[in-house]
N, C-alpha and C positions, 0 to 999 in steps of 0.2 A: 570540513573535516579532513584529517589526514587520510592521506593514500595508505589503503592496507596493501595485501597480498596479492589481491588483482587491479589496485590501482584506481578500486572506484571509492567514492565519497560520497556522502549530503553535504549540504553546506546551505543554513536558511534558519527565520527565526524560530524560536523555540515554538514546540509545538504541542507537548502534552504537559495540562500539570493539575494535580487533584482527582484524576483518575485513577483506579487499579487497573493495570493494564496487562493483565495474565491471560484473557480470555478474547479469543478474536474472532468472529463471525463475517464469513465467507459467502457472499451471493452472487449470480448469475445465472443466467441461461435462461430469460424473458418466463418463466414459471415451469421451465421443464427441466427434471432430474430430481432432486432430493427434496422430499417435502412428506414430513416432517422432517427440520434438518437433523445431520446424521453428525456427533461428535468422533473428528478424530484425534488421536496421538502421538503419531508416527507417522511418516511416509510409507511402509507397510499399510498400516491402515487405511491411508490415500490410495494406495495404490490397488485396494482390492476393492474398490470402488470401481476402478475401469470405467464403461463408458458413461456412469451417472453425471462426473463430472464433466462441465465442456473444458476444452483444453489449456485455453487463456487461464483461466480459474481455477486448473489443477498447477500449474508453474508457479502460478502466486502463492498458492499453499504451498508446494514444493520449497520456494523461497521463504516462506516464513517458520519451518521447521530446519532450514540451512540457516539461520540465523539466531537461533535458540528459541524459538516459539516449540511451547508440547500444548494446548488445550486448541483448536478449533473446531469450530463448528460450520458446516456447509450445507447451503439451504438452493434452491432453486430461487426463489424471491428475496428480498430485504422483507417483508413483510412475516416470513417466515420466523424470523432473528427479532422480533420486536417482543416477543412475552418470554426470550432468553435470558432472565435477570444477570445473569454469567455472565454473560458479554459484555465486555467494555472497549473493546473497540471493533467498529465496522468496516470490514474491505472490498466494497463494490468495483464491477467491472467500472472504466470510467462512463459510461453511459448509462448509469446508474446513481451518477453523484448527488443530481438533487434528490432522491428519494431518501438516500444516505443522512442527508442534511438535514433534510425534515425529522427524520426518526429519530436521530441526534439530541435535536431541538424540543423535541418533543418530549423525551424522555428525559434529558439535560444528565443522566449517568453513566453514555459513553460519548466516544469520540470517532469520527469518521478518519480512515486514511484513503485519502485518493489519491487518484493516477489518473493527469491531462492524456486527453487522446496521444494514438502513435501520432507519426509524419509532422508534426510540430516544427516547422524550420527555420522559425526565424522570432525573438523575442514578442514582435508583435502579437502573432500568431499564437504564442504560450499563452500572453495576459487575455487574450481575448476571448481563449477557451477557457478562462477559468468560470467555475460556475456562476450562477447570476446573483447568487445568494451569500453574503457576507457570513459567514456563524464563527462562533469561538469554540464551537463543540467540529471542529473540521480541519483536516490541512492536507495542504494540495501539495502534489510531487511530479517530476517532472526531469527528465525525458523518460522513456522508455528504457529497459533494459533487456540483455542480452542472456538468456536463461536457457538452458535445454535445447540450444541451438533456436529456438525461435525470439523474435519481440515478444516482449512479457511487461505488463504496466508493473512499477515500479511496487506499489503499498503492501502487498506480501510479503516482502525483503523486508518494508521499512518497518509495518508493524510486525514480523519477527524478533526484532530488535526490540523494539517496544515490551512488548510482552516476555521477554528474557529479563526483564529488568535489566539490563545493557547500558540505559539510557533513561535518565530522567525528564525532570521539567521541563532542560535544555538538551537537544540532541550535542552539542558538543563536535568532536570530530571522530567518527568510528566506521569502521569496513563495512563494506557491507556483500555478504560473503555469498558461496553460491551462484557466480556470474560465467559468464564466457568471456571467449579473451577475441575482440575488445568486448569491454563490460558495458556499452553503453550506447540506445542509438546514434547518437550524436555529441561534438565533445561540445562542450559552453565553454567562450573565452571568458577571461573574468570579468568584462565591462556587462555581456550578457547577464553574468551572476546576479550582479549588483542590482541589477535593475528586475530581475525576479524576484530577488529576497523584497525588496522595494514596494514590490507586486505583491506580496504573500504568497508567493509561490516559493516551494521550497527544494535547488535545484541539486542534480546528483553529477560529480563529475569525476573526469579520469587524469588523475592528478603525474603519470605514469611519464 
């Protein structure tokens, strides 16, 4: 994708298509905080939440209402998001991927966005964290990004985007906004790229 305004990118195969993609469900924090999940549509509304949500997991929502997401939904569990007919796409912490994928799978009417673990440093190291589980209801992202001053898993940002209608079947090349400067843990040379997209993983860089 092209460099926007801060410089950062996707760039990887297409990843959503035959989903509605307006409604995003938000899990974390091993069954503690919100349950029953709680809809917001605003950062206002995140933000009067305080300390329900854990922090990883408020940046990522933070990121998906900076990117034109207004409908999420934040639960304590994925397990909670599974009788949300609304929901069509899931954004689990990355330690949560495969629960994601089975729910996914399960249901076959949304789509999981994940985020590979942080400290990732080296191509090997990416593909090998990718989940164990192959699905077409799923796509993986990757490095980490620079949010609110902390590392922030990328899928917040990306299904923001998603869910704005921004981006179709094909992500294409589009900003991806609401970052720090730099916007990214770490930059990918392009040989790295090639061989993620290659992977199914789908990589985010700083084109700056």
């Amino acid at each position: 994708m092209t460099a926007g305004s801060d410089g950062s990118m996707m760039n990887g195969p297409p990843l959503i298509a035959g989903v509605t993609t307006g409604t995003v469900g938000f899990a974390g924090g091993g069954g503690k905080g919100l349950d029953p999940p709680v809809l917001v549509t605003s950062v206002a509304e995140l933000e009067a939440l305080a300390g329900a949500v854990p922090a990883a997991l408020g940046r990522m929502v933070h990121g998906f209402f900076a990117n034109g997401g207004t409908r999420a939904y934040i639960a304590g569990t994925l397990a909670a998001l599974a009788a949300i007919d609304e929901v069509a796409l899931l954004c689990p912490l990355p330690e949560e991927s495969g629960d994601a994928i089975g729910q996914c799978e399960r249901r076959r009417d949304r789509v999981a966005i994940l985020s590979l673990p942080a400290g990732l440093g080296s191509v090997a190291s990416a593909l090998a964290a990718r989940p164990s589980e192959i699905s077409a209801f799923a796509a993986v992202h990757h490095p980490w990004v620079w949010a609110g001053g902390e590392l922030t898993p990328p899928g917040g940002h990306v299904a923001g985007m998603y869910a704005s209608g921004e981006v179709g079947a094909s992500p294409g090349e589009r900003e991806i906004r609401g970052l720090d400067d730099p916007p990214l843990e770490l930059s990918l040379p392009a040989s790295d790229i090639e061989v993620l997209v290659a992977g199914g993983v789908n990589p985010l860089r700083d084109l700056r």
